[in-house]
Z-matrix of the N, CA and C atoms (Angstrom, degrees):
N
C 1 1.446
C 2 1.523 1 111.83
N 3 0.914 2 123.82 1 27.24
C 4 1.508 3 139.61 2 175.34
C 5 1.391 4 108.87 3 -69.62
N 6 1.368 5 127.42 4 153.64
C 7 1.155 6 129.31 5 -173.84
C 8 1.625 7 105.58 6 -147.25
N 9 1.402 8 122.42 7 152.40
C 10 1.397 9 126.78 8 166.66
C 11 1.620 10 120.70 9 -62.52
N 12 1.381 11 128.79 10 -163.49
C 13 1.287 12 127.34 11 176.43
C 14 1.597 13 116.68 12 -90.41
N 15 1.079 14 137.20 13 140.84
C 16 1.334 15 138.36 14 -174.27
C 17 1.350 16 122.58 15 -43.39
N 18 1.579 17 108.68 16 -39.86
C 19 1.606 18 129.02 17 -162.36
C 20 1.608 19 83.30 18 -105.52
N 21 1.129 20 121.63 19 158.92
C 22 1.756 21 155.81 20 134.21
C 23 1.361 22 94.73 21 -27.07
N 24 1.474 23 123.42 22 126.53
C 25 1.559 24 113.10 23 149.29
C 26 0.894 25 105.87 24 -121.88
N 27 1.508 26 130.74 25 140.97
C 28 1.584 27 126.73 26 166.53
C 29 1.867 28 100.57 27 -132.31
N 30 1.578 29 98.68 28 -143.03
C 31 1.387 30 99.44 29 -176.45
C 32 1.391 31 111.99 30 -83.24
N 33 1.468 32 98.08 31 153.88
C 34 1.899 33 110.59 32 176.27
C 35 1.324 34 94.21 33 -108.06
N 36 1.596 35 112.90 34 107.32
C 37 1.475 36 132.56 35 173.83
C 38 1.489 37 91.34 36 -79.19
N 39 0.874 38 117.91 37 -26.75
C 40 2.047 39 107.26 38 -156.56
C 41 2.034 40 92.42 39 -111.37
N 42 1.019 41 124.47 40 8.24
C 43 1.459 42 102.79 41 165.31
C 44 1.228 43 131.27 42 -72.64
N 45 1.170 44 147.17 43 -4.66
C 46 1.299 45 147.05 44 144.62
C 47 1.327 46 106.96 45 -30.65
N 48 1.805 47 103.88 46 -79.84
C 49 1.407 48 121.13 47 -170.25
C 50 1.978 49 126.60 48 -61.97
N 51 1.648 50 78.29 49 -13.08
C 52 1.772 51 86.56 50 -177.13
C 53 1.979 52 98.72 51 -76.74
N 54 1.710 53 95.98 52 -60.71
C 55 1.453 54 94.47 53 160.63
C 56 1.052 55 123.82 54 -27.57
N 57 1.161 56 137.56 55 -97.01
C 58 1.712 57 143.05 56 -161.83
C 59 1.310 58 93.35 57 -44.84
N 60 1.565 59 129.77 58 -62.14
C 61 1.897 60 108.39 59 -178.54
C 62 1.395 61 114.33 60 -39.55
N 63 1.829 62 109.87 61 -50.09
C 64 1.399 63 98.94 62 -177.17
C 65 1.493 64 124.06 63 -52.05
N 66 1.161 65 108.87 64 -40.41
C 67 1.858 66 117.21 65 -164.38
C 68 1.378 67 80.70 66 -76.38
N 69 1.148 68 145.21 67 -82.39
C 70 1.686 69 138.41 68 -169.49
C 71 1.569 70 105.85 69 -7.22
N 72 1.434 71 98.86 70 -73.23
C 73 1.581 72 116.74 71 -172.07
C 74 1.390 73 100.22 72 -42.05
N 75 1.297 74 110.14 73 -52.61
C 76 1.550 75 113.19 74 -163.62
C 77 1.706 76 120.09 75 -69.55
N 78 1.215 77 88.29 76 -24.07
C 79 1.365 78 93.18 77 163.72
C 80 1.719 79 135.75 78 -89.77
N 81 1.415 80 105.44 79 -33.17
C 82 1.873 81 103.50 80 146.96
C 83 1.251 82 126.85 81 -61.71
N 84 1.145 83 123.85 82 -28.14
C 85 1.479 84 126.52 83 152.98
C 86 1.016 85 103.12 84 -69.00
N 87 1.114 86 171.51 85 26.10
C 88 1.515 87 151.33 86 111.82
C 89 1.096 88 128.60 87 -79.80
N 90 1.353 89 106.99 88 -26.83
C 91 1.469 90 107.00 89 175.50
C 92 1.424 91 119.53 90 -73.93
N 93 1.416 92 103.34 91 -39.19
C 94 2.002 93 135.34 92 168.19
C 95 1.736 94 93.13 93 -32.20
N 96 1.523 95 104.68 94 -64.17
C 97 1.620 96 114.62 95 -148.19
C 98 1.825 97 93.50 96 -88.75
N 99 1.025 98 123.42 97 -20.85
C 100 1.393 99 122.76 98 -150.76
C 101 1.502 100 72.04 99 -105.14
N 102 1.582 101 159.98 100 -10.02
C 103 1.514 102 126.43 101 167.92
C 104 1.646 103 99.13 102 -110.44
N 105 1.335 104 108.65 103 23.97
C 106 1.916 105 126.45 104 175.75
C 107 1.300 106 95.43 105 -93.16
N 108 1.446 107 131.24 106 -30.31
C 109 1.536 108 124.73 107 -134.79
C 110 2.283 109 76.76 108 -128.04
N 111 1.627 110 125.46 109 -31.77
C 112 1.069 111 101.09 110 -176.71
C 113 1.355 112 103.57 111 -102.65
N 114 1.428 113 133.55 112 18.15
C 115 1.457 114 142.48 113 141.01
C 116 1.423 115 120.58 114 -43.66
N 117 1.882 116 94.48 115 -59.45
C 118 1.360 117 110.64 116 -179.88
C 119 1.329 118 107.18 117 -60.60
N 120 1.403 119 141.38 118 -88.16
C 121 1.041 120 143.08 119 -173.08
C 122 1.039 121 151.84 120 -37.80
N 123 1.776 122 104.70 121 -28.01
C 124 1.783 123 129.25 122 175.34
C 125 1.514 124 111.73 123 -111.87
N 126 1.571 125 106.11 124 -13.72
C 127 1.957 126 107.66 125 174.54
C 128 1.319 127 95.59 126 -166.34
N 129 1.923 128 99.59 127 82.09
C 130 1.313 129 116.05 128 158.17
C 131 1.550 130 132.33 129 -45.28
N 132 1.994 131 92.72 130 -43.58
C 133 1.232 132 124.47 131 -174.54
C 134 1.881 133 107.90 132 -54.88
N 135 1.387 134 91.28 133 -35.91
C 136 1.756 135 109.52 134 -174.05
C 137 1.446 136 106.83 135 -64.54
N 138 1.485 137 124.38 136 -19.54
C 139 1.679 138 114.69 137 -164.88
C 140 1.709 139 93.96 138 -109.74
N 141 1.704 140 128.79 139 -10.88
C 142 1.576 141 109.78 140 176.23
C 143 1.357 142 95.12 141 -81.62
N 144 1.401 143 130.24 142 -1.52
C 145 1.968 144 106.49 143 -175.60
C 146 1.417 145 104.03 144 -64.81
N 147 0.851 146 105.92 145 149.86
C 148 1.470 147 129.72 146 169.32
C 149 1.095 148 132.56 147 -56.31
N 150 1.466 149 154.91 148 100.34
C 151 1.811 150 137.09 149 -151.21
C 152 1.605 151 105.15 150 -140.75
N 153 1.214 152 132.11 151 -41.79
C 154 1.239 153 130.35 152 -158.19
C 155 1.664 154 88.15 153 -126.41
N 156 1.582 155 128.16 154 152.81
C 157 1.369 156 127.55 155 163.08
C 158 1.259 157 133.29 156 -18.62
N 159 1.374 158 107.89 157 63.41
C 160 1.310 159 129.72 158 147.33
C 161 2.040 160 87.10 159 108.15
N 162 1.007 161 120.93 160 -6.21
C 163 1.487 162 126.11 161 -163.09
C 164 2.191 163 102.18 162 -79.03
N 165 0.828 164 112.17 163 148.04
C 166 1.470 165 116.59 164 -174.86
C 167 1.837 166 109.56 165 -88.51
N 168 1.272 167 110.54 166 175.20
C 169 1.286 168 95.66 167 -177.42
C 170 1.578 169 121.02 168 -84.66
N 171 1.440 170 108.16 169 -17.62
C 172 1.437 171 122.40 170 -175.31
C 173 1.839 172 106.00 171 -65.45
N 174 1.081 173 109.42 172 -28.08
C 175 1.101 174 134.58 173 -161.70
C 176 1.725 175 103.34 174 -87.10
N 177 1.329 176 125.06 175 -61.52
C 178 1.172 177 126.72 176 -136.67
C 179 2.176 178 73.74 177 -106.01
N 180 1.704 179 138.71 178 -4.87
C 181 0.962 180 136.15 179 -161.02
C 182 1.718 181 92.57 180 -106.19
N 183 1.661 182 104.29 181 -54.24
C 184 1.258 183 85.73 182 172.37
C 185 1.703 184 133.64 183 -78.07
N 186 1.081 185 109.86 184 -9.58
C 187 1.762 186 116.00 185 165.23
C 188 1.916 187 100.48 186 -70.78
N 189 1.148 188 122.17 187 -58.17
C 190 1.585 189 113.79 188 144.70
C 191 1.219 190 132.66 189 5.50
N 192 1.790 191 115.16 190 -71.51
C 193 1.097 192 112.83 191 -168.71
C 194 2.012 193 100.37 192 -95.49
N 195 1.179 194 93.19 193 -16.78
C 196 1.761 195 84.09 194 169.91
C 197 1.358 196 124.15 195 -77.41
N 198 1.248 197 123.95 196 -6.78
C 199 1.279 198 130.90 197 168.68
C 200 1.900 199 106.02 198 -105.57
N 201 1.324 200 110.60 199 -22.02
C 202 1.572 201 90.10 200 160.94
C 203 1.788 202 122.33 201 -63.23
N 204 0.987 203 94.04 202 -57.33
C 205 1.950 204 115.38 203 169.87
C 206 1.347 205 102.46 204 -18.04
N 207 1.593 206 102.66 205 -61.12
C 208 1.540 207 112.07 206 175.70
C 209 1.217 208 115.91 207 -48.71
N 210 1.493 209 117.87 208 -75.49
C 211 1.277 210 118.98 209 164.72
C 212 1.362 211 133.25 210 -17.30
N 213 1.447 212 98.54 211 -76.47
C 214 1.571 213 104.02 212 167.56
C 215 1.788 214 121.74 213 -58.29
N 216 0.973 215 120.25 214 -14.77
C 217 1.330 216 111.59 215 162.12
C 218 1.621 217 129.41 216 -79.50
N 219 1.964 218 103.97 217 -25.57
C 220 1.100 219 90.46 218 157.77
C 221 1.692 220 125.36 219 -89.91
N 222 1.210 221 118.41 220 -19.34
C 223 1.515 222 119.83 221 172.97
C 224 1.715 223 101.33 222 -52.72
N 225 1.403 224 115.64 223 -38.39
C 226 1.783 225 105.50 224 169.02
C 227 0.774 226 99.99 225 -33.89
N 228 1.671 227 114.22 226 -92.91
C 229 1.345 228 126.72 227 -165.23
C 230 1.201 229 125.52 228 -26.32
N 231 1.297 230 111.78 229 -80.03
C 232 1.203 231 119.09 230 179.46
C 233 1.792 232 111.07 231 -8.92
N 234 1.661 233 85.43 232 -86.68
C 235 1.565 234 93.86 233 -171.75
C 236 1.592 235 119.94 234 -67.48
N 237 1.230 236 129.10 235 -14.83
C 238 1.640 237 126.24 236 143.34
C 239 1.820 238 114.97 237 -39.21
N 240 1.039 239 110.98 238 -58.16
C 241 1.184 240 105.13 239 174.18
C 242 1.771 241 130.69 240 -70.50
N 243 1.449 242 107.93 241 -23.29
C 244 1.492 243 127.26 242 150.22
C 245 1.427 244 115.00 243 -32.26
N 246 1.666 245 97.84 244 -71.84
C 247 1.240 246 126.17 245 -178.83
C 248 1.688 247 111.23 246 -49.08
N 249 0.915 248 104.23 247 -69.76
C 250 1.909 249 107.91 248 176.77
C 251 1.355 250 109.31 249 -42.89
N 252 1.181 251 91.37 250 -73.94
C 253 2.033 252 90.35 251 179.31
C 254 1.228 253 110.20 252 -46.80
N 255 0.980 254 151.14 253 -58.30
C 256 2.036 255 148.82 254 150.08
C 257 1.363 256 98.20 255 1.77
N 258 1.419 257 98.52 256 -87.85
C 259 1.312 258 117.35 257 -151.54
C 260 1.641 259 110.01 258 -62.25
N 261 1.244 260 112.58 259 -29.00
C 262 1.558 261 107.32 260 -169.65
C 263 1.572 262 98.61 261 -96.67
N 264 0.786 263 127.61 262 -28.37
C 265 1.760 264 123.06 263 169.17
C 266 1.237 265 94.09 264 -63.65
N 267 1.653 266 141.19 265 -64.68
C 268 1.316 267 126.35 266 176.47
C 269 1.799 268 133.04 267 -24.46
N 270 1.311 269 85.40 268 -47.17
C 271 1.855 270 119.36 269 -179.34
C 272 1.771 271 92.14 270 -75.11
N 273 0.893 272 128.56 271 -62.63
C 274 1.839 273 118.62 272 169.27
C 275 1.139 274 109.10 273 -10.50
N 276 1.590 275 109.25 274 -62.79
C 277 1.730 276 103.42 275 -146.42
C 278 1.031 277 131.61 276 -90.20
């Protein structure tokens, strides 16, 4: 009673390029969060200043990086799906 996958699968013309966006992404997000985390640790003093309405910097950096995440998850998308449609209309002709 086994069954196949719901969706069509065929070939991923665009995984190369989806990859490398991903690892890109993944890597400004680390660098983003990884000078969040040596802020915190080496100039504590640096994240109570004050920056946005009355809000601190620890505060207004990590709401920051939760709305980059966002971001960057839709800039994936986005261009994953760019990418496919490219590539498989290419593969059409």
């Amino acid at each position: 009673m086994l069954h196949g996958p719901a969706a069509k699968l065929g070939v991923d013309y665009a995984s190369k390029q989806k990859t490398r966006l991903g690892i890109i992404l993944f890597f400004v997000y680390a660098i983003v969060y990884g000078t969040f985390v040596v802020i915190g640790v080496n100039f504590s003093d640096t994240m109570a200043i004050k920056v946005i309405a009355g809000l601190n910097l620890a505060v207004v950096y990590g709401m920051g990086l939760i709305i980059l995440a966002a971001v960057m998850g839709y800039v994936y998308n986005h261009f994953c799906t760019y990418l496919e449609d490219k590539m498989e209309k290419e593969a059409e002709k």
